[in-house]
SEDREN-927108 format. One record per residue (C-alpha): x, y, z; residue in one letter. Coordinates in pm, 1 decimal. Each point is the difference from the previous one (the first is absolute). Example, Ala and Ser with C-alpha at 12.3 -4.5 7.8 and 13.67 -1.06 7.14 Angstrom:
BEGIN
     east    north       up rest
   1230.0   -450.0    780.0    A
    137.0    344.0    -66.0    S
! end
This chain:
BEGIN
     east    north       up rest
     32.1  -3458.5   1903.3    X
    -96.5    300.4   -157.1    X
   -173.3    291.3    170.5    X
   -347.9     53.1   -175.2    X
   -299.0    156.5    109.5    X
   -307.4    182.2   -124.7    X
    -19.7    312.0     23.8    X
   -184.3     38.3    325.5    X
   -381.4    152.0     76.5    X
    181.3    312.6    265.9    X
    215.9    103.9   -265.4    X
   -281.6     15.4   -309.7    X
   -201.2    134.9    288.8    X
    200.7    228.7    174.8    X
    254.8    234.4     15.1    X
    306.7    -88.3     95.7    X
    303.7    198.5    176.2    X
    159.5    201.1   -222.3    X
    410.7    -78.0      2.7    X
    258.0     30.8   -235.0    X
    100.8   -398.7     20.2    X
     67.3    -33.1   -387.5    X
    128.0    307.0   -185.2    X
    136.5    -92.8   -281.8    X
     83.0    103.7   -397.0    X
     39.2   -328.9   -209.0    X
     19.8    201.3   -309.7    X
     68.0    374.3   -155.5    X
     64.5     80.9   -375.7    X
   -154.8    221.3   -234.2    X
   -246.9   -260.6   -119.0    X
    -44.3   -205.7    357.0    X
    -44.1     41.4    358.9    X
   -140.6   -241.7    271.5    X
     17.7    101.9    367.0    X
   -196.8   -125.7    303.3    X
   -203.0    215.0    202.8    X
   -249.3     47.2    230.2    X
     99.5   -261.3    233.2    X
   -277.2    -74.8    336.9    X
    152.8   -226.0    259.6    X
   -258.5   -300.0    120.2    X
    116.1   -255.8    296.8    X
      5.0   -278.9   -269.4    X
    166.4    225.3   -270.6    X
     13.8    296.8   -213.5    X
   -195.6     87.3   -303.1    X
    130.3    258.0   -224.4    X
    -18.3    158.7   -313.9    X
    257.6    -85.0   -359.0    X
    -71.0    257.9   -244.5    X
    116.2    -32.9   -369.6    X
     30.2    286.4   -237.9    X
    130.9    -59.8   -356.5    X
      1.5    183.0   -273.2    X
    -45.6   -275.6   -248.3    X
   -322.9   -148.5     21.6    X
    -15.0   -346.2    236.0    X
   -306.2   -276.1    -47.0    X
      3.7     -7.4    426.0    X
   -247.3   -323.9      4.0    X
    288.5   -183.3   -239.6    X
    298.5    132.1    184.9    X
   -106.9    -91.0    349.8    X
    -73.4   -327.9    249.8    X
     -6.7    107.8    352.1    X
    -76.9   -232.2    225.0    X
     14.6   -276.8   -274.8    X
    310.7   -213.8     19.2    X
     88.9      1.7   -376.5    X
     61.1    275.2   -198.6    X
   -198.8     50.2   -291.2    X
    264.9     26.7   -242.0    X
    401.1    -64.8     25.4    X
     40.0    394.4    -28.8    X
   -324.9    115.9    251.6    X
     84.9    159.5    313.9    X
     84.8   -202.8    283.0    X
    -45.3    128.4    391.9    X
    108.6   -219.9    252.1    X
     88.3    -26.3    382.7    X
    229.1   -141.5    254.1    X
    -32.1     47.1    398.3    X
    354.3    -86.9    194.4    X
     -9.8   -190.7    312.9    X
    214.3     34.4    348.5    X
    187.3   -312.4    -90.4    X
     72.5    165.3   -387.7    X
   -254.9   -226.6   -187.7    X
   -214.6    149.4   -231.4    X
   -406.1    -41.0    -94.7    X
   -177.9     95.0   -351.7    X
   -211.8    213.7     39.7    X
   -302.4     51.6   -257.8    X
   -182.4    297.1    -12.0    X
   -392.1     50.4    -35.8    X
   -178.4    255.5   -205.8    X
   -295.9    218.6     87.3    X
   -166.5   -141.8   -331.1    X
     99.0    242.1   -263.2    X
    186.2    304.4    -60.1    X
   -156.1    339.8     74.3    X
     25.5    261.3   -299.8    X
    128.3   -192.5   -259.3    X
    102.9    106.5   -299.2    X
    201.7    -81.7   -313.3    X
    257.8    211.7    162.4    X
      6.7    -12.1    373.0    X
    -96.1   -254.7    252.8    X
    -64.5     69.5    418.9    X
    -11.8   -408.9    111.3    X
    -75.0    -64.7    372.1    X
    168.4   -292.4    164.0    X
      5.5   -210.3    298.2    X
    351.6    -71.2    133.9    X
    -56.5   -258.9    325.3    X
    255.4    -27.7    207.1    X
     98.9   -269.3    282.0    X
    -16.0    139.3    346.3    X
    403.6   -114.1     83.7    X
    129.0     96.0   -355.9    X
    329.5    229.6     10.0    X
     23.6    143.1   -284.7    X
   -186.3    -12.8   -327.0    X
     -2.6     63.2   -358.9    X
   -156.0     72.8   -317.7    X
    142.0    -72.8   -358.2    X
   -158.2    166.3   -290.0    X
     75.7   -165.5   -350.0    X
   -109.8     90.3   -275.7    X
    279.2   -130.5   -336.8    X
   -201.4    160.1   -316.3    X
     75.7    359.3    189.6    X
    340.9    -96.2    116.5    X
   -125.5     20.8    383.9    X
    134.7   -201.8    269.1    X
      8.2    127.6    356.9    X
    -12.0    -39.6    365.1    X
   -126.7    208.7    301.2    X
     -8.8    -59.8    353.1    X
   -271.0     43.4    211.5    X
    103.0    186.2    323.8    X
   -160.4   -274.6    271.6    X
    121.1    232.9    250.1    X
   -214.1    282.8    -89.1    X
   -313.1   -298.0    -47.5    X
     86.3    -95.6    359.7    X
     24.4    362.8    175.1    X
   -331.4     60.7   -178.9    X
   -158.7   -279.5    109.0    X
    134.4     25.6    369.5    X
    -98.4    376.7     19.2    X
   -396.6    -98.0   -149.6    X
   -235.4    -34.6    329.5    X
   -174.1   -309.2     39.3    X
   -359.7     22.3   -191.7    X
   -266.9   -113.6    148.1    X
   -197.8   -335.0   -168.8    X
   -345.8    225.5    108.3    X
     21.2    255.3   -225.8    X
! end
């Protein structure tokens, strides 16, 4: 079964807790870097930042399907998710958009994404491909810092 959810109203709505969950560098040349950022920890997930800088100019609308099962084109960037379980199985997990990407250019990119995450997952991961730039990499998101956060946050109350 795979793990797929909207992104939900509280996190288009409101802030969430700040945490560094997902710090990660999929990419760094002279012509390319993509790094995550930004990350706010929710109770059902996190949503976080990718940014893309190139020097070459990129057609962002062709290159890029989040949330969409297929890629676009055999050579179009591909991010993708898997939650570990207690008993070592893994989940998909498929990540929602917040419906565009803010300050767009020919030449940089800032994409917000929704990363849910199942409440007795382990450990989890994100894989970043992208073959017409040569990029192919994983990072882990620290569960145990999601966790702590989470934990630490006082209950809110439903009246306000």
């Amino acid at each position: 079964m795979t793990v797929r959810r909207d992104v939900p109203h509280f996190a288009v709505n409101e802030s969430g807790i700040s945490a560094p969950v997902l710090k990660h560098v999929f990419a760094h040349t002279d012509e390319l870097v993509i790094a995550t950022s930004t990350c706010e920890v929710y109770p059902t997930g996190i949503a976080f930042r990718l940014l893309i800088l190139s020097k070459p100019p990129i057609d962002f609308v062709h290159e890029f399907a989040f949330g969409i099962g297929q890629r676009r084109h055999a050579g179009s960037l591909d991010l993708s998710g898997i939650a570990t379980f207690p008993d070592g199985s893994v989940q998909p997990i498929v990540f929602g958009d917040f419906g565009g990407a803010g300050g767009s250019t020919a030449h940089r990119s800032d994409f917000r994404l929704w990363m849910p995450l199942p409440d007795d997952a382990v450990k989890a991961q994100v894989r970043l491909t992208w073959p017409t730039t040569r990029v192919d990499d994983t990072a882990e998101v620290d569960l145990h810092i999601f966790h702590l956060v989470l934990d630490s946050e006082p209950a809110r109350d439903p009246d306000l």
